[in-house]
Structures are given as C-alpha cells and as structure tokens.
C-alpha positions, 0 to 999 in steps of 0.5 A: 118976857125972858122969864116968862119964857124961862117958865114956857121952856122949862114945862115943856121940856119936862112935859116932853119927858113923860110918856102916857104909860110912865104916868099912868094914862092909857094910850090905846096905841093911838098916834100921838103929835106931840112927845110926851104928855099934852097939856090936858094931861098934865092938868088932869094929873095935877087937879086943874083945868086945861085953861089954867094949866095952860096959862101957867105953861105960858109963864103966869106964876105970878098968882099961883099957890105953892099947893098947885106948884107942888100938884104940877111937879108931882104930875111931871113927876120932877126930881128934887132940883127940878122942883126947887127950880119950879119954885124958884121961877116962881117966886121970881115971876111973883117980884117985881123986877124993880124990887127984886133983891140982887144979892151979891154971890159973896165972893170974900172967903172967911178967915176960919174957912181959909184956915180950915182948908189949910188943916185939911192935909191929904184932902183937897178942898176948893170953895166955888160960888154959884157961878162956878167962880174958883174963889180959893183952895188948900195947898193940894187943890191948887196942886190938883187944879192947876190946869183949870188955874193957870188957864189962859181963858178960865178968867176971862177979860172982866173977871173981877180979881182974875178969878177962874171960873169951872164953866169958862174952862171947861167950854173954852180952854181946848186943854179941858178935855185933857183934864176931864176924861169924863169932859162931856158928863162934866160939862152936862152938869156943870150947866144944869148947876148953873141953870139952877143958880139962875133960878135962885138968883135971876138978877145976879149980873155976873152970871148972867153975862157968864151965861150970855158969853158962853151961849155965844161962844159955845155951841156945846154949852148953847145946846146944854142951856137949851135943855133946860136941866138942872142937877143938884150936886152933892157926892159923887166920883170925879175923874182927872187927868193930872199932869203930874200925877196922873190918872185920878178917880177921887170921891167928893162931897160938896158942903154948903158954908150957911154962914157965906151966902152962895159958897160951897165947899168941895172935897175930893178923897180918893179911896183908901189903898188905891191907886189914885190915894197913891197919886193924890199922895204923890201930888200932895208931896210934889205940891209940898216940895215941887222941885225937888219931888218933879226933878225925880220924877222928870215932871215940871217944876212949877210950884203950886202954891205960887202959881199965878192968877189966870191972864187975859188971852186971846180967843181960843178954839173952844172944847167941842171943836176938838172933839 
C-alpha cells in the first residue's frame, strides 16, 4: 500500500504542476477545481483512456509497458530525475517484495579509490553512498568538512562505524545553517537525491529508517518529503562558511565509482585567482601543518586528519527551529 501510495503521490503532484497553456490545451478562461491538468488531460496527451490513466494515478504499475511510461512522462512533461523516478517506481510496483533484491549501499571504500583521493592535492574530494553517508575524504575534505565531521547528531545512535551522514546534519545539527549559507537550497536538494535513491532502492533498510527518523524529527524535511521532488546531482557551485577559512564558493562535479555500486565521488575546485582558491589554499596548509598555520592565524588547533569520529549525543534543536 505505501508504494501504491508512493506512485499516487508522485503523479499527482507532477500533474499539479502543469498548467492547461504550458500543455497546450486551451482553457477558454473557464474556472478550473483542480491545479494543474485533470486526469482526462493527461491521459489524452499520453494516448490512453481516462480509466487507465486513472488506474495508473491509483499505483497499478504492475503490468504497464515501458512505452506508456514514457507517453506518461512526456504528457507531464518530466525532467530526466522525475522520468528515471517514474521507471524506478515502476519497476518496483512489478517485484514482489518477497523477491525484491535488497542490495546492500556498498559501504567499504576500494584502496585504488582511497589512494586516488590522496593524489588529489588542492582538491577536495568526499566519497558518499545514496544515503548521504560521509564514507571517506582526502586530507582537504576533511579539513573542509570538519563541522559536518565532528557533528554531535551527523551519526546518529545506530549508524554503523559512526559514519556521518549530509541529510542528519543539515536537519538536525543547528550549526547547519552556519555552515551552509545557502542552508535552505541545500536541504531542498539533499532530500529530492534522497527521494531518488528511495526509488533505486525501496527496500534499503537504512535509508528507510533515515527517512522515518527525519520526517519524525524534522518539520522542514517532513514538508520537503512530501513534495515528492527529485533532482539528479551533477555539477554545480556550492557555498560554505569555513571556520577557519572562511567564506568559500567552490565548484563541484559528482563522478559515479561504477565499479562500487552506490558510491559517488565528489569534487569540489574553486575558481582559478579567486578569493575562495586562496581560501581553499589557506585550509589545505592549515590542514597540512594545522598548529603551526592556526596558531598564526588565532584559529583552532585542531588537526584535521585526527579529528575524531561523530559521537552519539543528546537531542538537539533542529535547523528550522532556528530560522
């Protein structure tokens, strides 16, 4: 019934976003009950009845063919996540959950992977799973992401081997919006990539018991789920507010390991004769000789690559209840 639900949700909502001109369909100016297109739209636009698109908005994906998947995503006109998503619900609907394959997120990190983030000087590199489980970092991501490392609630109480995880931060730890300047952009698509990885992998335990506990903790992410977005994350421009270094606007590119099912690798460079490539510069030697380069500079002294595993701590405010 939840997946059945899943499916309603999600057509819905992208239904909703589709106004009678943006499709085509002339409205003659008349008063319309529902936002977006109505059902008999839809179905008109992807070649199938009222009665079977009707039956497919009610979560019967069991039987239906790729073809009419595709005419239904064209019809609501679906961006490439949302069309991936569609099919990964589908194909979902068509597994007996007796059967269903519950692959494990891989959570070891490859030696050749590891050594080829050391080699990566001047970069920062951070390989996550689906879940937006940190699983390792070169010398300068860890420098860089220090505040999301040591977060007392990134963890959580049952993480295995204390790894922290992005969406745990940024909803509960109230330091997030410090961080993060652009907070609310971050969080928005943190949990449209983690809607996505539910649809690859509706019976990953861990994710869904992620998902449970921040609905349940978390107004903000509980509105964001609801939404029902999903976002495919490539390249981009992300902002961070360093303790040591700064203000940093750093360019990243995400690199899948298809060798490691479930893990990605992400970049982040800043651009060249900046401000921000001074910054980074900056972190990189205070992460390389942290006491010497923070006692100059009055900052901590911590060093980064001994900085220890997240701990299990109380319940904390969450992010939205600060701002």
């Amino acid at each position: 019934m939840a997946r059945r639900d899943e499916i309603r949700d999600f057509l819905i909502s992208r239904r909703a976003k589709i106004t009678p001109e943006q499709a085509g369909i002339p409205s003659y100016g008349e008063l319309r009950r529902v936002p977006g297109l109505r059902r008999e739209e839809v179905a008109q636009l992807a070649g199938v009845s009222t009665d079977y698109y009707t039956r497919l908005e009610r979560g019967s994906l069991g039987r239906v063919s790729d073809a009419v998947l595709e005419a239904v995503a064209s019809a609501l006109e679906l961006d490439e996540a949302e069309r991936s998503y569609l099919l990964d619900l589908a194909r979902a609907a068509k597994t007996p959950v007796r059967r269903a394959a519950r692959r494990p997120t891989q959570q070891r990190v490859r030696s050749g992977v590891l050594r080829l983030l050391e080699g990566m000087s001047g970069v920062v590199a951070v390989v996550q799973n689906g879940r937006s489980d940190v699983l390792t970092t070169n010398l300068l991501g860890r420098a860089l992401y220090g505040p999301v490392l040591e977060s007392p609630v990134a963890a959580g109480p049952d993480t295995q081997d204390g790894r922290p995880n992005q969406a745990r931060y940024l909803f509960l730890d109230p330091g997030a919006g410090d961080f993060y300047p652009d907070w609310r952009a971050v969080a928005a698509t943190t949990v449209a990539m983690l809607r996505s990885e539910a649809g690859r992998n509706p019976h990953d335990r861990a994710l869904n018991e992620l998902i449970g506990e921040l609905t349940t903790r978390s107004g903000l992410f509980a509105a964001l789920w609801a939404g029902h977005d999903v976002r495919i994350h490539t390249t981009g421009t992300k902002r961070f507010h360093h303790p040591v270094a700064g203000d940093l606007s750093l360019q990243f590119e995400t690199l899948h390991l298809p060798g490691d099912q479930g893990q990605t690798l992400f970049t982040f460079t800043a651009e060249p004769g900046s401000t921000s490539q001074n910054a980074l510069a900056f972190l990189a030697s205070w992460a390389a000789s942290p006491s010497e380069t923070a006692a100059r500079a009055g900052g901590p002294q911590a060093n980064p690559r001994s900085w220890p595993a997240p701990t299990r701590g109380s319940d904390h405010s969450t992010q939205e209840d600060r701002t």
